[in-house]
C-alpha positions in Angstrom: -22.1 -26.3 -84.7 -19.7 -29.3 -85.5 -21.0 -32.8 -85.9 -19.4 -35.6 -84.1 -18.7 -38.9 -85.8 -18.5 -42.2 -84.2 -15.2 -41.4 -81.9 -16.5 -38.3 -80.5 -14.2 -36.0 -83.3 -15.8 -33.5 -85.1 -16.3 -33.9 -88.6 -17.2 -30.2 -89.6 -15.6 -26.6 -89.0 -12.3 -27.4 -88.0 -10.3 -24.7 -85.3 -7.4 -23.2 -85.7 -4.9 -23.6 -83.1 -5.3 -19.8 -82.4 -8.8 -20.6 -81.9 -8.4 -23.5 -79.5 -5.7 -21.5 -77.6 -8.2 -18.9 -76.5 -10.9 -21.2 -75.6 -8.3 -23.5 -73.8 -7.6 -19.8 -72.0 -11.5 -18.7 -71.6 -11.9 -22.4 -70.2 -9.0 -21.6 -67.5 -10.4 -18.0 -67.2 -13.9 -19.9 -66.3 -12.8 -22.5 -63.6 -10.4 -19.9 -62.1 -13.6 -17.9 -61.2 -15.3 -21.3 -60.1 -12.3 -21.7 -57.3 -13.2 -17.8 -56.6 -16.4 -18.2 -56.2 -16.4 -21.8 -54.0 -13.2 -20.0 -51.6 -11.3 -23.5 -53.2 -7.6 -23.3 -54.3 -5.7 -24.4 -57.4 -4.9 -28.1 -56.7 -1.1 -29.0 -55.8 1.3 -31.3 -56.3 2.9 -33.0 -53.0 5.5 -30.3 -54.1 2.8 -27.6 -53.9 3.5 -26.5 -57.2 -0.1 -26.4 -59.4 -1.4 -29.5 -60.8 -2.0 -29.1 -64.3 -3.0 -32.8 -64.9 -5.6 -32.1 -62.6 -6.3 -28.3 -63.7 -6.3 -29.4 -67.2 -9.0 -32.0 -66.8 -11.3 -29.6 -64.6 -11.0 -27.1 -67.8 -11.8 -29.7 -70.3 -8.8 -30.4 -72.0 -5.1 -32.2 -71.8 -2.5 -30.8 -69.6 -0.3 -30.6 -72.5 -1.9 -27.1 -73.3 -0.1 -25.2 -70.3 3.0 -26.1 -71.9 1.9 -24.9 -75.4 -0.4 -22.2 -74.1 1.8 -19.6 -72.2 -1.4 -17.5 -71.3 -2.8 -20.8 -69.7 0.4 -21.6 -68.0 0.6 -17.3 -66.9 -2.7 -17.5 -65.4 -2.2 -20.7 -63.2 0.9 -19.0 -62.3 -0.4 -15.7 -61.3 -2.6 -17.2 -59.6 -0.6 -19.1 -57.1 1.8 -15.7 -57.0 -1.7 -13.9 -55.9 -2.2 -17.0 -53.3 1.0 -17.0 -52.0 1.1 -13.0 -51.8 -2.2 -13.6 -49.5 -1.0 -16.6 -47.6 2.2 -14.2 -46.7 0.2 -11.4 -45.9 -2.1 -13.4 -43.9 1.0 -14.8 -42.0 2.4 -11.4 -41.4 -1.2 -10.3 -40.2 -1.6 -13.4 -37.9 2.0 -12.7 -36.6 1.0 -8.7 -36.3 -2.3 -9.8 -34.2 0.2 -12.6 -32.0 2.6 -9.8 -31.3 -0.1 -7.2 -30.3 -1.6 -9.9 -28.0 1.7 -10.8 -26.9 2.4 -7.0 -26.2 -1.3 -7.0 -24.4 0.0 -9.9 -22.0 3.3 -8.4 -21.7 1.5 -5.0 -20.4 -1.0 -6.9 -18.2 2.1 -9.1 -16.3 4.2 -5.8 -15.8 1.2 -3.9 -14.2 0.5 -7.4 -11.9 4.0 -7.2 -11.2 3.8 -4.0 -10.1 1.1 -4.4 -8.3 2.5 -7.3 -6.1 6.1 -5.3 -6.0 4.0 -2.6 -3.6 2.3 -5.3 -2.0 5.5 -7.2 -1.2 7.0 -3.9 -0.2 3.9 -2.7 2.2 4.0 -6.2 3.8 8.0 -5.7 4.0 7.4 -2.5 5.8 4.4 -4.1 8.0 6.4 -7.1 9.2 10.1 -4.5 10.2 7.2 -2.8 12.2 6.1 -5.5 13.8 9.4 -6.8 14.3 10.2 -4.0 16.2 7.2 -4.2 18.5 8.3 -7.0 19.4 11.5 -6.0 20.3 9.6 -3.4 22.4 7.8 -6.3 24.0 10.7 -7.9 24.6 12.5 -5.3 26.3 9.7 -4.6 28.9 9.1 -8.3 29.8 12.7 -8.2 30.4 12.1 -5.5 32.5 9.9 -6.7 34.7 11.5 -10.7 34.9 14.2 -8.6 36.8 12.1 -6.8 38.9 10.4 -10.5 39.9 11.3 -12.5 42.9 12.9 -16.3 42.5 13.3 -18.5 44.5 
């Protein structure tokens, strides 16, 4: 184990760069499962690109290792490939489900509108009958206002 001196260095087995590189990558590795396991996403910039200030402090070290550290760097990134592979196929899904709904609506309205087309068409049918009872009606009180004396 190293022993720290008074500014928090190490004074004893000194890492090789290769050395830091993979725990820099096992410390990425680590908090990548920690957003998995909390449901939480990589932080983002306004731009909502990844925030490797803010990844790099969560991992324990400067954010000047993802630009030294391509395996760093290439796991943030596949990363928010992987999320915004999901967030498109949950957009297509959610679009999918609207449409099917949609097309559920759609099928609902066209049988009501059938349904009030025969309605419409039997009261249509009613009220030409009753028109021409009328008529009838008509007719014979003509009829018998002829037949009726005046003074």
């Amino acid at each position: 184990m190293d022993e720290m001196n008074e500014d928090g260095r190490g004074q004893g087995v000194k890492k090789s760069g290769q050395q830091r590189g993979t725990e820099n990558v096992e410390s990425v590795v680590a908090y990548l499962d920690q957003l998995d396991r909390t449901g939480e996403m990589v932080p983002l910039n306004p731009d909502g690109g990844p925030n490797y200030s803010e990844i790099a402090r969560h991992c324990g070290f400067g954010r000047q290792v993802f630009y030294t550290n391509e395996k760093a760097r290439a796991l943030i990134e596949q990363r928010m490939h992987r999320f915004a592979e999901s967030r498109e196929n949950r957009k297509v899904r959610s679009a999918l489900h609207k449409a099917d709904a949609q097309d559920r609506q759609i099928q609902r309205l066209e049988e009501k509108v059938a349904t009030l087309s025969a309605e419409v068409e039997a009261l249509r049918q009613r009220n030409r009958e009753l028109e021409e009872r009328l008529r009838q009606y008509e007719l014979i009180e003509e009829v018998m206002d002829v037949g009726r004396y005046r003074p």
